[in-house]
C-alpha positions as CSV (number, residue, x, y, z in Angstrom):
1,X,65.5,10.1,62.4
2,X,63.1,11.1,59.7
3,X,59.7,11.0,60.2
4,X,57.3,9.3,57.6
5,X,54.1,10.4,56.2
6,X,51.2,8.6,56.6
7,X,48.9,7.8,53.4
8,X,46.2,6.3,55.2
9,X,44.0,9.3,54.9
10,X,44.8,9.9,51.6
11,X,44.7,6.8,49.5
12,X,40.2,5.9,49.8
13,X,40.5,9.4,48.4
14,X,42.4,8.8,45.2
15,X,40.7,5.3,45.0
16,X,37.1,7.0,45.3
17,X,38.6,9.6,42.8
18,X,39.8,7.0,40.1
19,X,36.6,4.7,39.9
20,X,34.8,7.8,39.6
21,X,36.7,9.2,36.2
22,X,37.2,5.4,35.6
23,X,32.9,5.2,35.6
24,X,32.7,8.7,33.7
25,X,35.0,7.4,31.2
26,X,32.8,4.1,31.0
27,X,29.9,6.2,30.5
28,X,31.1,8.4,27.6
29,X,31.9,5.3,25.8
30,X,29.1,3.6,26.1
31,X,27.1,6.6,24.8
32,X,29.7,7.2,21.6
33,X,28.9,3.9,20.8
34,X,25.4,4.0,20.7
35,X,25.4,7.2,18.8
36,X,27.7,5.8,16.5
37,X,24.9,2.3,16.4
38,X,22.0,4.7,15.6
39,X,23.9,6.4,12.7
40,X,25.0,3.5,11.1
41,X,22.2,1.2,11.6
42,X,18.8,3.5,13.1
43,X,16.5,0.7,12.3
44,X,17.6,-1.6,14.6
45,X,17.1,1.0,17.9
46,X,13.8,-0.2,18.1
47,X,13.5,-3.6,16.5
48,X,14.4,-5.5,19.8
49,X,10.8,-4.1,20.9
50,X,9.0,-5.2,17.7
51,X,10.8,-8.5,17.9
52,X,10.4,-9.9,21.7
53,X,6.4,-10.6,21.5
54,X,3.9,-11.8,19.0
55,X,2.9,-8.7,17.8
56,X,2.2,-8.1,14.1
57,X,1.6,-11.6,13.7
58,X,-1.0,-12.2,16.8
59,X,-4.3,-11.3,14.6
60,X,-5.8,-10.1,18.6
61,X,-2.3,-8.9,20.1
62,X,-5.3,-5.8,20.6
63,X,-8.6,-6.5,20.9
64,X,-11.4,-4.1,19.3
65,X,-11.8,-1.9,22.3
66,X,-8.7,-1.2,22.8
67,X,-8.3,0.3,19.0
68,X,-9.1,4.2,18.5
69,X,-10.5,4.9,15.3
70,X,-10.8,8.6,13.9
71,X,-12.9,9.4,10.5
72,X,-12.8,12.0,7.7
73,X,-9.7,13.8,8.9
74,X,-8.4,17.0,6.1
75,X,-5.2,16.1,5.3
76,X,-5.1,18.8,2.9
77,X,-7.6,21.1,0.4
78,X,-6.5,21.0,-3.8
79,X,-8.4,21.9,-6.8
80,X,-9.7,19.4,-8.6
81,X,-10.5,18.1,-12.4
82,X,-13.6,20.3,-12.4
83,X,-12.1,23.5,-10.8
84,X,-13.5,22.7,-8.1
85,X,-12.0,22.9,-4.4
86,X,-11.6,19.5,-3.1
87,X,-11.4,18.6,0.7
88,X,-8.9,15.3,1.2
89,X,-9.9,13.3,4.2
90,X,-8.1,10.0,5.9
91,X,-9.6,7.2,8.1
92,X,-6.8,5.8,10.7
93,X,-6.9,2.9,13.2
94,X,-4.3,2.6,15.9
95,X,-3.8,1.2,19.4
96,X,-4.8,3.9,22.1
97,X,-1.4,5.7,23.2
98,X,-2.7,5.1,26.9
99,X,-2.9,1.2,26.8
100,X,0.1,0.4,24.1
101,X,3.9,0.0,25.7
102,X,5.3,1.3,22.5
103,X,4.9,5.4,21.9
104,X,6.2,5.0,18.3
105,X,4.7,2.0,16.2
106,X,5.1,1.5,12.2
107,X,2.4,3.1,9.9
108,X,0.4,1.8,6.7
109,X,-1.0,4.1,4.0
110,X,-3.5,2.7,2.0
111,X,-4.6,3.7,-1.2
112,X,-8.1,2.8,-2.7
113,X,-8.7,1.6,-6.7
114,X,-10.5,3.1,-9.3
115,X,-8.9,3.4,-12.6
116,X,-8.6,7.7,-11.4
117,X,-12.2,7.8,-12.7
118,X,-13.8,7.3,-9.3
119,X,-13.2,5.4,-6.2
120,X,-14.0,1.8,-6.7
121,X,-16.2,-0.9,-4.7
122,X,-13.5,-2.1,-2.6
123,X,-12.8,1.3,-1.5
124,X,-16.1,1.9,-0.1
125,X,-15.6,2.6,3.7
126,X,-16.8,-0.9,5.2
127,X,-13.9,-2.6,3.3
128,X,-10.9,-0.1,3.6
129,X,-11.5,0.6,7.5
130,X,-12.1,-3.1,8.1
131,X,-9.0,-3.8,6.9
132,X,-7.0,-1.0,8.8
133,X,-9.0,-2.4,11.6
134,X,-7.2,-5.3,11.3
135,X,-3.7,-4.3,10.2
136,X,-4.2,-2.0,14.1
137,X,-5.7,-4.8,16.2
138,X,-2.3,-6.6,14.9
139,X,-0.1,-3.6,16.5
140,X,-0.1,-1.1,13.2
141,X,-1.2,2.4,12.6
142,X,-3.0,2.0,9.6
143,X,-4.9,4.7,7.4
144,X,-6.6,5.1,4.3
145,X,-6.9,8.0,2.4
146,X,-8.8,9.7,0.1
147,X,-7.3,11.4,-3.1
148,X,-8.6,13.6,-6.1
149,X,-10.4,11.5,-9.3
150,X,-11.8,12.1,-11.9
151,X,-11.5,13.1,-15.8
152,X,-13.5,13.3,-18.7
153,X,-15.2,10.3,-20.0
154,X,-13.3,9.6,-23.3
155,X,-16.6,8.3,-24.9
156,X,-18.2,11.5,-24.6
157,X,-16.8,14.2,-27.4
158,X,-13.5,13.2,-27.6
159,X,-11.4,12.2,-30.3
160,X,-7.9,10.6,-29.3
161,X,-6.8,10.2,-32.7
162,X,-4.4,7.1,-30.8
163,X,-3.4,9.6,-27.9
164,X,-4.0,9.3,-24.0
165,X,-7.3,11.3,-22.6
166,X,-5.1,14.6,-21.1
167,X,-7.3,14.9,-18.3
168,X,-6.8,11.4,-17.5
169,X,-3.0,11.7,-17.3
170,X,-3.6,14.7,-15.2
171,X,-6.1,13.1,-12.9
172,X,-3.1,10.3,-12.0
173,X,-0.9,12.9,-11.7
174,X,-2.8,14.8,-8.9
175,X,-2.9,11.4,-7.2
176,X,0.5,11.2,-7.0
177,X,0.1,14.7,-5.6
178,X,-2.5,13.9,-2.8
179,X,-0.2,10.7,-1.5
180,X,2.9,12.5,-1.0
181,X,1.1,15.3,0.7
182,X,-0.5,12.8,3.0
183,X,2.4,11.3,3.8
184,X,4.0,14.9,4.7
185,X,1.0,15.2,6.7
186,X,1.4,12.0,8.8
187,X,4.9,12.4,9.2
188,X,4.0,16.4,10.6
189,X,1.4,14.4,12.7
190,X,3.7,11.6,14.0
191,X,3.4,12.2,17.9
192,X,-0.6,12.9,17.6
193,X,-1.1,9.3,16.6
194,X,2.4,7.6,17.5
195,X,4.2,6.8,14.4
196,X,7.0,5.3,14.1
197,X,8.4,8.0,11.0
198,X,11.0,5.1,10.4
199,X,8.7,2.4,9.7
200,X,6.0,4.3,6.4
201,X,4.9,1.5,4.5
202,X,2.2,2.5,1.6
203,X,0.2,0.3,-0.8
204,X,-3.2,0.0,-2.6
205,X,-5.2,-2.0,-4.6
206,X,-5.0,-1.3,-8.4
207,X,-4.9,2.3,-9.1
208,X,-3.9,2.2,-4.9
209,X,-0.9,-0.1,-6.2
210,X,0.3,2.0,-8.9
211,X,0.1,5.3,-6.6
212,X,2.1,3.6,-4.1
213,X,4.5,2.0,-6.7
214,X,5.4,5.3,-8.4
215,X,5.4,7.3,-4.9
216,X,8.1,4.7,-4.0
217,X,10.5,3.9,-7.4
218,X,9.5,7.1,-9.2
219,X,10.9,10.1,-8.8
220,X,9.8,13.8,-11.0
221,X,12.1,13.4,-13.6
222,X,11.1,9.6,-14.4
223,X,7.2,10.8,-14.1
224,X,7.6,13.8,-16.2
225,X,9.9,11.7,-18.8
226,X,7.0,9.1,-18.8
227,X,4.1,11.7,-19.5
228,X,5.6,13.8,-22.2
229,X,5.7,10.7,-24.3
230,X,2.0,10.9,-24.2
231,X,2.8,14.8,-25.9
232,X,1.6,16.3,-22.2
233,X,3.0,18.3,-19.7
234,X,1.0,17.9,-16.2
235,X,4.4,19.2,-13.7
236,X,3.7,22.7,-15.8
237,X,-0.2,22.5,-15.7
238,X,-0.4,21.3,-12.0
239,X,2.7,22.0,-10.4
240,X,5.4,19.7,-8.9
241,X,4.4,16.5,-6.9
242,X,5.1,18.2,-3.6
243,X,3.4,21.2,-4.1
244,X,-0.2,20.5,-4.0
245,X,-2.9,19.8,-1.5
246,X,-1.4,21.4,1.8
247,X,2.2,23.2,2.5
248,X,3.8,21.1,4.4
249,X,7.6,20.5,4.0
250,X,8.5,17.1,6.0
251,X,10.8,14.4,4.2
252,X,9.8,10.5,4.4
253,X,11.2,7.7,3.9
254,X,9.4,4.7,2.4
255,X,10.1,1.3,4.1
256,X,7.9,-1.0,2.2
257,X,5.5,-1.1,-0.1
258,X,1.9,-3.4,-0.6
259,X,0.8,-3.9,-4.3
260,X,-2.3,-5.2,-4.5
261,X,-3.0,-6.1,-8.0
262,X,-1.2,-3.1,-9.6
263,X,0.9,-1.8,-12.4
264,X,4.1,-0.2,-12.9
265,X,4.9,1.6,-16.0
266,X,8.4,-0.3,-15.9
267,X,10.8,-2.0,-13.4
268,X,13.8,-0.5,-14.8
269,X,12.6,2.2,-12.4
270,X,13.0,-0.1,-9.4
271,X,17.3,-0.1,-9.0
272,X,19.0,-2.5,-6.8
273,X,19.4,0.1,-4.1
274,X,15.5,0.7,-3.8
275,X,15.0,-2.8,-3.8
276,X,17.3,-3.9,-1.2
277,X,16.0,-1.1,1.1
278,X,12.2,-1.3,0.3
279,X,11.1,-4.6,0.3
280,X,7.6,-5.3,-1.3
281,X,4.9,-7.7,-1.2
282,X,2.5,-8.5,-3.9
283,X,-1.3,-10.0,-4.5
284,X,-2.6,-10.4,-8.3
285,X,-4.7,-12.9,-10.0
286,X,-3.1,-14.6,-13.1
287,X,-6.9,-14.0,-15.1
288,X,-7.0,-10.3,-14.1
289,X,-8.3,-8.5,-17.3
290,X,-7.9,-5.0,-16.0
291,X,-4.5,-5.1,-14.7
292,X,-3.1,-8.5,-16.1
293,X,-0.6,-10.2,-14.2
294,X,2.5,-10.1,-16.4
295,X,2.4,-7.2,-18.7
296,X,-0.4,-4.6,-21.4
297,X,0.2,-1.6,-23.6
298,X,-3.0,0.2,-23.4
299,X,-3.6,1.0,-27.0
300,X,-3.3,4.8,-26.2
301,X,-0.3,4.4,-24.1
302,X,3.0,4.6,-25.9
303,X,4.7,2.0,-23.3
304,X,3.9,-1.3,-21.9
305,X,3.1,-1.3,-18.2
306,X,4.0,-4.5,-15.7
307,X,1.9,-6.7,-13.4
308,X,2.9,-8.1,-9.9
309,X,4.7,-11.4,-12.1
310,X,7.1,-9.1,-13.7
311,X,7.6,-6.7,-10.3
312,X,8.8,-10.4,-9.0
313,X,11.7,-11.0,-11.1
314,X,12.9,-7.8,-11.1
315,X,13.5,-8.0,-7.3
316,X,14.8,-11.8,-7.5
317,X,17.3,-10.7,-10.0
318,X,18.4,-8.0,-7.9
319,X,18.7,-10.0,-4.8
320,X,16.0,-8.0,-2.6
321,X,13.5,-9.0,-0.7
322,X,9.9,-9.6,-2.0
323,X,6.5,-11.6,-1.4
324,X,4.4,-12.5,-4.4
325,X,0.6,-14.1,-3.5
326,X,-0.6,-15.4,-6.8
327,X,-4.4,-16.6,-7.0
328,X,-4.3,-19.3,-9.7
329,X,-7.6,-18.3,-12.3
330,X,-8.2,-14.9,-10.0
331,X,-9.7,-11.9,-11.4
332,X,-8.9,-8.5,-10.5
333,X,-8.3,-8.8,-6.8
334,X,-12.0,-10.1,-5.8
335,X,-10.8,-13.5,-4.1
336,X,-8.3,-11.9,-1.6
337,X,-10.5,-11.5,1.4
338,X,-9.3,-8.8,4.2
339,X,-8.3,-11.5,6.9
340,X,-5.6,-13.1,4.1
341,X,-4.2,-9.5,3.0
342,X,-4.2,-8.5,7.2
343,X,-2.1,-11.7,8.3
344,X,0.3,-11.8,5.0
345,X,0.6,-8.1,5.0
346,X,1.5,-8.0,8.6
347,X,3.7,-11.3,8.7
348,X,6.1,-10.0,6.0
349,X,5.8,-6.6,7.4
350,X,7.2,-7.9,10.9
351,X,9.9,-10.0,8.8
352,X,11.1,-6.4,7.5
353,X,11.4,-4.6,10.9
354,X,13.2,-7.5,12.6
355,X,15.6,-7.9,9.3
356,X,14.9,-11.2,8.6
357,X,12.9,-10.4,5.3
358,X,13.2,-13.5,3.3
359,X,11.6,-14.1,-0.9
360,X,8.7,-16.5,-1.0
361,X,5.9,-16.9,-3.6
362,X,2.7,-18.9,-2.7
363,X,0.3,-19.8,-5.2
364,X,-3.8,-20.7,-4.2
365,X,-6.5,-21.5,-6.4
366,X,-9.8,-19.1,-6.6
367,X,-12.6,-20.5,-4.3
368,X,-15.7,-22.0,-5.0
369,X,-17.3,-19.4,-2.8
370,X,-15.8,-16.5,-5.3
371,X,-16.9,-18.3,-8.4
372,X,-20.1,-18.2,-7.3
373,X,-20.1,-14.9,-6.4
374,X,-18.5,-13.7,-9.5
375,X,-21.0,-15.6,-11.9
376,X,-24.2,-13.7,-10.2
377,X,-22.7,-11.0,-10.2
378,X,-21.3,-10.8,-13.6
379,X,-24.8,-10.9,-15.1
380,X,-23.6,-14.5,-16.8
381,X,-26.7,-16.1,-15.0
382,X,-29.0,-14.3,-16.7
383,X,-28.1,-15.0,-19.8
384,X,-28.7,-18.6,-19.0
385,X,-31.8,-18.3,-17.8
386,X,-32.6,-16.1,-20.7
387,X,-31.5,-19.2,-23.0
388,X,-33.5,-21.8,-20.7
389,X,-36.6,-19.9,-21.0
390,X,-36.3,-19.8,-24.6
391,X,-35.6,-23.3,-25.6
392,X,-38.6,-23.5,-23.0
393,X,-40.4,-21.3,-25.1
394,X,-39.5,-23.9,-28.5
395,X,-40.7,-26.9,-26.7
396,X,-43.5,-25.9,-26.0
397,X,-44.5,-23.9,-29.3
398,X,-42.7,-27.3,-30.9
399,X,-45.5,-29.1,-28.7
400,X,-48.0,-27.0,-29.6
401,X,-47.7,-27.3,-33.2
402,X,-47.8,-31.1,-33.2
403,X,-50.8,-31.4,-31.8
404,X,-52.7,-28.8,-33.9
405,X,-51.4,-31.0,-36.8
406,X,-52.7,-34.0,-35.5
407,X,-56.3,-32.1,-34.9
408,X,-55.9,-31.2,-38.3
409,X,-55.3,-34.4,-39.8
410,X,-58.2,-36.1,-37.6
């Protein structure tokens, strides 16, 4: 009779064996598929965590003291209009690494106004760290950053004969120069201050807003293209855009951009690709003289340039994604206090990392409070009082002379 083999023993051991390569196998899917997720869509790796709370749109998701703030940081060392070496420095605000849950979180560069001449009244440092102050306490990195001005006064000795200033061209150009280097520099810096190098949105106000609009749609060829109109070469004079102010060599990748009441020299330069993957939000006045709200040639310019209205279309008729903030009878940009730019800014900036970026325009009307302000210090007042004194001044001569006729008659 033939004996049979027991597989008692045996079989746990082939079971334990097969859930093991069945787990392994488990495992290596799950791992191809989230490598295969990252590739195709990296944004979203991290969007769960900017999603879940109220951050971005909590104006005191972090309070003061929980914000570090570091001044007059060298992002770099160029030469500037003068000959002159010129040290470029950044203020950041961000939420201390030890107290925030997230290591990586997105970044703002912000770029002050001007006209490249000199750094305007907004820019002074009260203003631009206040708001960064706010854009952090919201759950940003935020920094603002210094860059090169200056050219010679065209009133003083020169003749432009219907041309552009050449030093004024150059003096944009260097700009140009200075933002992408500091965004090199941020990006090289990303772990020191916990940026998300994913998540770079830039903006500015003015001469800010056209840096950040031409460091996002433009690339060398349009900017060089754009400047020889004007009969000047500032790529051969100053070198290419990335090769100024330090020597470092990272790539970025701009996710959004903040125009505050800015120009572009045409939003042809703004394809449907760029639009669809870098939304952008706008602030402008419709009574800004400086930088008007639809479109200007600049008499010396040989092309027109566009305001925020214009930037607006182009992206609706693409399809993409934009805010547009318009202050009804608004200058250039005085009316849009910090706290409004901080909690639009950061509301439509949340909307972009949680893809559900959406087109809106609001409209608001200039406040009392601002017209106040702007007719004191627009010197109007004293005019006025000027013209009071001196109708004053004819009553009372007027007066005068009536009753020196009737002593003379009596």
């Amino acid at each position: 009779m033939p004996t049979t083999t027991s597989c008692k023993p045996l079989c746990p051991m082939l079971k334990k064996r097969h859930n093991s390569t069945h787990r392994q196998m488990i495992k290596k899917l799950f791992l191809a598929a989230l490598f295969f997720w990252t590739i195709i869509f990296p944004d979203n790796l991290f969007s769960q965590n900017y999603c879940q709370t109220n951050r971005f749109v909590n104006a005191n998701f972090f309070t003061e003291n929980k914000i570090q703030i570091d001044t007059s940081i060298t992002y770099g060392v160029a030469i500037d209009w003068l000959g002159v070496v010129d040290t470029q420095k950044f203020h950041i605000a961000y939420p201390k690494l030890n107290i925030d849950t997230l290591q990586q979180r997105p970044f703002i560069m912000l770029m002050h106004g001007g006209g490249y001449h000199t750094e305007d009244d907004f820019s002074n440092k009260n203003q631009w760290n206040k708001l960064c102050l706010l854009l952090a306490e919201r759950g940003f990195v935020a920094a603002t950053i210094d860059y090169r001005v200056g050219w010679k006064d065209p009133d003083e000795d020169w003749d432009p004969k219907g041309k552009v200033e050449p030093t004024a061209v150059h003096a944009v150009y260097r700009a140009f120069q200075d933002a992408r280097a500091a965004l090199r520099y941020f990006v090289h810096n990303a772990s020191v201050y916990g940026i998300d190098t994913n998540n770079i949105f830039i903006g500015g106000r003015s001469a800010g807003g056209d840096i950040s609009l031409h460091t996002a749609f433009l690339s060398q060829q349009n900017i060089d293209s754009l400047i020889a109109t004007l009969s000047i070469d500032s790529h051969k004079l100053l070198g290419s855009l990335d090769s100024s102010t330090n020597s470092l060599t990272e790539k970025y990748k701009i996710r959004g951009v903040i125009n505050m009441w800015g120009p572009i020299p045409d939003t042809v330069f703004i394809d449907a690709s760029e639009a669809h993957s870098i939304p952008i939000i706008m602030f402008h006045g419709t009574d800004d003289k400086s930088v008007p709200y639809k479109k200007f040639c600049p008499p010396d310019y040989s092309y027109t340039r566009y305001g925020s209205y214009y930037i607006a279309q182009r992206y609706k008729h693409l399809g993409a994604c934009y805010q547009l903030n318009t202050k009804l009878g608004g200058g250039h940009g005085e009316d849009f206090d910090n706290e409004f730019l901080a909690d639009h800014i950061s509301s439509f900036f949340k909307n972009v990392l949680c893809n559900t970026c959406k087109s809106e325009e609001f409209e608001s009307k200039v406040s009392l409070k601002w017209k106040i302000e702007l007719f004191f210090s627009s010197g109007v007042y004293l005019n006025i009082i000027a013209v009071i004194i001196l109708i004053f001044i004819i009553v009372l001569l007027r007066k005068f002379i009536r009753r020196r006729k009737q002593k003379l008659n009596i």
